[in-house]
N, C-alpha and C positions, 0 to 999 in steps of 0.2 A: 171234521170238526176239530177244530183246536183247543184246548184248555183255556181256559180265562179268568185272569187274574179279578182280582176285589176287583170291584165299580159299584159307583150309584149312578143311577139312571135320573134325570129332572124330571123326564116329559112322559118316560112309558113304563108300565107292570111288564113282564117278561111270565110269561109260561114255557117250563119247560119238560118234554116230553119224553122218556128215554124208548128209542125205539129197538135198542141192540147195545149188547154189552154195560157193565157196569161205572157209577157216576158217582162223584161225591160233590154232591151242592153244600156251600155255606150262605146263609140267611140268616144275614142279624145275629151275627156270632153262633146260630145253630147251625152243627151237621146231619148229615142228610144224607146216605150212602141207597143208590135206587138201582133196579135192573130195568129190564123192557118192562111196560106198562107202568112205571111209575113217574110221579111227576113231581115238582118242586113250584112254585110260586116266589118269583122277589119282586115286592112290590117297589113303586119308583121311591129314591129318597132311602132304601135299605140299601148296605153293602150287602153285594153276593157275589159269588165266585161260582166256579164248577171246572171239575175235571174229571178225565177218563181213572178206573183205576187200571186198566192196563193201556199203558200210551200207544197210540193210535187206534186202540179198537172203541167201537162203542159210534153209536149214531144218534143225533137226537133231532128233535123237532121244538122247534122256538118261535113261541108266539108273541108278538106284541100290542099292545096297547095304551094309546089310541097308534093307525096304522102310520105310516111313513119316516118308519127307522131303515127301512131296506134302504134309503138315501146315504145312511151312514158305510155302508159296505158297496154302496156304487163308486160313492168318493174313492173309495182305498182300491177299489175296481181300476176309473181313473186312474190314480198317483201311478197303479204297477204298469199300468199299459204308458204313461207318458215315462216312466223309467225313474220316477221322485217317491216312489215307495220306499216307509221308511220312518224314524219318529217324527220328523213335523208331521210327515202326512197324517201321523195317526194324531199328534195332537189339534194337530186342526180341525180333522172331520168329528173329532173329539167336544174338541169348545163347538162345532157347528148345531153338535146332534145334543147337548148339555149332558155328555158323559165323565166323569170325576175318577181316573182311574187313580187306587187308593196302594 
């Protein structure tokens, strides 16, 4: 899992579920520092962010809603496998998926 800078989401709420290692979510200007079994909520239309607080450890599980954001990371699936991964590709799959990275 990578870290992830502010976003607001148009179209989906995000669940997010820490399954290993520690996490720091921001939501709507609040933090949020979680271990395994905790979880965060950023609903669509909120900025939120998250990251590991030790970089690369820590695992999570991210739900969305309603379904069909997995489209937004087959895109950037695509771009790496045709060799065009890269920032268009992320601003494109970006304006596709109505993501506003802040």
């Amino acid at each position: 899992m990578v870290d992830t800078p502010s976003h607001v989401h148009q179209n989906e709420d995000e669940l997010f579920y820490v399954l290993e290692g520690e996490h720091v979510f921001e939501v709507g200007g609040e933090e949020f520092r979680l271990g395994p079994g905790g979880f965060a909520f950023g609903p669509r239309g909120i900025p939120h962010a998250q990251r590991r607080v030790v970089p690369g450890q820590g695992r999570l599980l991210i739900l969305t809603v309603p379904g069909g954001f997995d489209g937004f990371f087959r895109d950037l699936v695509a771009a790496d496998t045709e060799g065009t991964l890269g920032p268009e590709a992320y601003r494109t799959a970006s304006a596709k998926f109505g993501i506003t990275w802040l």
